[in-house]
C-alpha positions, 0 to 999 in steps of 0.5 A: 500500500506504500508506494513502492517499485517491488514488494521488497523495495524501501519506498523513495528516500527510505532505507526500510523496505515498505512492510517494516514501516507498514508492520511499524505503523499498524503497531502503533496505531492499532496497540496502546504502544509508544514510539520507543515500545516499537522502536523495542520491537523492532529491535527484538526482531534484529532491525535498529531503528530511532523512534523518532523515526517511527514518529516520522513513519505513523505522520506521513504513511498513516495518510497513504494507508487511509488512501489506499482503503479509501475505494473499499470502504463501506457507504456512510449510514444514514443515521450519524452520531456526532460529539466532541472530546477534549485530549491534553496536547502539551499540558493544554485541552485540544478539542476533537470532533468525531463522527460516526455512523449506526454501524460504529464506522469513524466517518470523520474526526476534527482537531480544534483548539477552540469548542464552536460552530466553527469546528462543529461545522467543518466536521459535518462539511468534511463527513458530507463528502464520504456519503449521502447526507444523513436521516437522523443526527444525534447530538449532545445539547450544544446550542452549535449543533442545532444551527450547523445542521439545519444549515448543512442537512436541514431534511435530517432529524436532529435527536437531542434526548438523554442518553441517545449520545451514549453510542459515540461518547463510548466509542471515544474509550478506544481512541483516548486509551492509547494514549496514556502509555504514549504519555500524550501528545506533544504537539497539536501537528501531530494530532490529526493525523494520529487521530485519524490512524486510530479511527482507520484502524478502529474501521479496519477490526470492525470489518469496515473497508470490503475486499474487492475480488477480480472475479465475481462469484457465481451466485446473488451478491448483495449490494450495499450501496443499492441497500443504502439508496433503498433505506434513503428512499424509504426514510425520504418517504417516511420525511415527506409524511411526517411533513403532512403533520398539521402543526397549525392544528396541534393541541396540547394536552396532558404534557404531548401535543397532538397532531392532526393529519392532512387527510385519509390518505395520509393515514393510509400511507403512514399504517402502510409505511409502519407496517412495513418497517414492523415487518422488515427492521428488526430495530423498531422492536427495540425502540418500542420496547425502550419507548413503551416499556415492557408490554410482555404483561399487558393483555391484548384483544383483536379486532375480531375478539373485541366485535365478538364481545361488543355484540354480547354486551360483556365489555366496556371500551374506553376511548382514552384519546382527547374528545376531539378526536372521539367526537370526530369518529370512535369505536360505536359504543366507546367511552371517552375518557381522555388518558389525563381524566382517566385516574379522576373519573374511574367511578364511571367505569364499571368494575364488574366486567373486562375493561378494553382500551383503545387510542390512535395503533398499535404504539400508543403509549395513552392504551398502555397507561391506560391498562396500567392505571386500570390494572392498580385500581383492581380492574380486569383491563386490556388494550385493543391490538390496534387502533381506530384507524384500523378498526375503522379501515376494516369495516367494523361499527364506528360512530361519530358525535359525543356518545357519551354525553349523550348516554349522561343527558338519558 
């Protein structure tokens, strides 16, 4: 990978064949060694070298190795994850800015002796030429990042809750642990090109770059670029949908807002696009579970089982969505009873039978408190599978107007 005449020839102006500086350079990249414990090394195996000369190996063949694996790495991800560290250069805190993707692959990394957008904005510049702009970014609550985005991938969800951060905050272990037995870094020159060699490396035994071969194999081949522009399209739809959201029509109410959507096309496109990512990406799973909380102990009844019961008269369903909603369409039968009303207004709910409750699909979190609250209270309750959108889009009793004031005037 060093630019060299034959495989044994030292490279223009070195006396070392280029597979000691390469072995010399991996060395200190990849293993939390000094550049006297390579120079001890390579002693051991009979070649005497200074390790200011292995200083100056890593600072200028570093750049040629990344170069050399640059054609074979993989397509940046669509979700990035973005923060800054500090390290000690000659007794002096120097700012590092690293990007990475959901996959842990180093995008980018930045040295900067100042914390501002500026830095901020040059690493998000830099990161853009390796891949399509991102879906989502995650950042830490610096008030730079905000601007630099919206500026940079204004069509990118900006993701600034606790903890969503702890991906790259944990990746900077294995860059800052070697170096404590290099003693630090002396000088600020040296720094980017030592940083960028660890994340290289760290991409390296992660399976990063891909081996090309001359021949193709018999047989399907997956194509991760194709798999990549697929994901973008997708996620570009799922964007185009949220921007149907009508916030000139949002209500707030129990501490959320609630939204309400352009029309019944939109609603058919967002369950289809929900249905589909349930179907095919494993990690929604995950995040309805970190989202919702552990549901493994909450019944659930079916559409069917829930008509079934509705026609015997043995169940009584509460609509936990706000009014509005229920008096513009609910299950025909329902009880409105808002999820912030529910713990005030029990007393209307019989206790001496199963207790179902709906809201808007299947990730409602409103059904699932619901549940909850019923259940401490001493009530048999479940939630319904769904939502009324789906009960409605399948055909079954549906009523509009406030039934259950009118059940209170008789």
């Amino acid at each position: 990978m060093i630019n060299s005449r034959s495989a044994s020839s030292a490279p223009a102006g070195y006396r070392f064949p280029r597979e000691v500086i390469a072995v010399a350079v991996r060395w200190y990249l990849r293993y939390g060694l000094s550049y006297r414990d390579v120079e001890e090394l390579l002693a051991e195996r009979g070649i005497t070298v200074d390790h200011v000369t292995v200083y100056r190996w890593v600072q200028t063949f570093t750049p040629e190795l990344m170069d050399a694996a640059r054609p074979a790495r993989h397509p940046t991800g669509d979700r990035w994850f973005v923060d800054e560290t500090y390290v000690k250069v000659a007794g002096r805190c120097t700012y590092l800015y690293r990007a990475i993707d959901q996959h842990g692959q180093v995008i980018d990394v930045l040295v900067s002796a100042r914390r501002d957008g500026a830095a901020a904005r040059a690493l998000v510049t830099r990161a853009l030429r390796f891949g399509p702009a991102p879906v989502e970014a995650t950042t830490d609550r610096a008030s730079v990042h905000p601007r630099v985005l919206d500026d940079l991938v204004p069509a990118a969800r900006h993701l600034l809750e606790q903890h969503t951060n702890n991906v790259v905050e944990a990746d900077h272990g294995p860059l800052k642990a070697p170096l404590r037995p290099m003693r630090g870094v002396k000088t600020i020159s040296s720094l980017p090109t030592t940083s960028a060699g660890h994340a290289f490396v760290q991409n390296l035994r992660r399976g990063q770059p891909r081996t090309h071969h001359r021949r193709a194999r018999p047989g399907p081949r997956p194509c991760r670029l194709h798999r990549a522009r697929t994901r973008s399209l997708i996620a570009d739809v799922a964007r185009r949908a949220s921007s149907a959201l009508r916030p000139d029509r949002s209500t707030q109410q129990c501490h959320r807002i609630y939204y309400s959507l352009a029309g019944e096309r939109v609603v058919e496109l967002w369950a289809a696009l929900r249905d589909v990512a349930a179907a095919h990406f494993a990690e929604l799973d995950r995040l309805a579970r970190a989202y919702l909380g552990d549901r493994d102990q909450l019944e659930t009844l079916d559409r069917a089982e829930l008509a079934k019961r509705l026609r015997a008269g043995d169940v009584v369903v509460l609509d936990v969505r706000p009014e509005a909603e229920y008096t513009a369409g609910h299950i025909r039968g329902a009880l409105s009873v808002p999820i912030c009303e529910l713990s005030k207004r029990l007393r209307e709910v019989p206790k001496n039978g199963r207790v179902v409750a709906y809201c808007r699909g299947p990730y409602c979190v409103d059904a699932d408190d619901a549940v909850r609250t019923l259940r401490k209270r001493g009530y048999r309750a479940a939630r319904l599978e769904d939502g009324f959108p789906e009960w409605e889009r399948a055909g079954l009793p549906v009523a509009t107007g406030n039934e259950s004031a009118a059940r209170a005037d008789r």
